[in-house]
N, C-alpha and C positions, 0 to 999 in steps of 0.2 A: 541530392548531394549531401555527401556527411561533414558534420563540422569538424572537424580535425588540423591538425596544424597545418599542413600539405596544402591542404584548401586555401587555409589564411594564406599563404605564403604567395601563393599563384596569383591569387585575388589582389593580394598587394602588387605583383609584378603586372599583372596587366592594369593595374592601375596606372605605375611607372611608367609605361610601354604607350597608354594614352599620354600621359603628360611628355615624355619624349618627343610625342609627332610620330607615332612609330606604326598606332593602331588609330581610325577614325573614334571620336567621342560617338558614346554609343548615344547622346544624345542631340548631340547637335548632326551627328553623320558626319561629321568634318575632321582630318586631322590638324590638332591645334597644338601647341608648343609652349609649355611653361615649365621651363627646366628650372626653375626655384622650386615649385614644387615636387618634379623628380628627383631633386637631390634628396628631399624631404623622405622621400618613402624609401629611397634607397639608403638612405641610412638608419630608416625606422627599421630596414627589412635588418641590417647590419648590425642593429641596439639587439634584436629579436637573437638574431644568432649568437651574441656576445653571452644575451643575459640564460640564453636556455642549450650552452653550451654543456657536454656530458649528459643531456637528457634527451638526446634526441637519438633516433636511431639511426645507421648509417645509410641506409635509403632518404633519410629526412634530414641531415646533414651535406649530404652530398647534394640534394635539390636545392638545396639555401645557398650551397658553394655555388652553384652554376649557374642559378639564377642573380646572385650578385655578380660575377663576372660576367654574364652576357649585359646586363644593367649600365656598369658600371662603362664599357667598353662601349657603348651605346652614347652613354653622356658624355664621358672624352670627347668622344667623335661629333658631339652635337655642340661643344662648348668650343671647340677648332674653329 
């Protein structure tokens, strides 16, 4: 796997995606639910887009768009 931002990005959503309850912790095998720290990475993911805006290319802006929208609409629906 190459390091590249794309990579971070993913990395960071499946990280969200376990703290949602969404994916099993790849440690424990269990889904677990700490949406304090979902918020955390989705606004970390949200800092990341803010601060490397204009330098990104448009396949890699558009991954950052749809990964915080599917995210974001994920924790609405989990904080209901």
């Amino acid at each position: 796997m190459e390091a590249d931002f794309s990579t971070l990005i993913s990395s960071m959503a499946m990280e969200a995606l376990i703290f949602l309850g969404e994916i099993p912790n790849p440690m424990s095998k269990k889904k677990e639910e700490n949406l304090d720290q979902a918020k955390f990475v989705i606004d970390t993911i949200s800092s990341l887009k803010e601060k490397t805006k204009g330098n990104l290319t448009a396949e890699e802006a558009n991954q950052i768009d749809n990964i915080l929208y599917e995210l974001r609409t994920k924790f609405v629906a989990k904080k209901k």
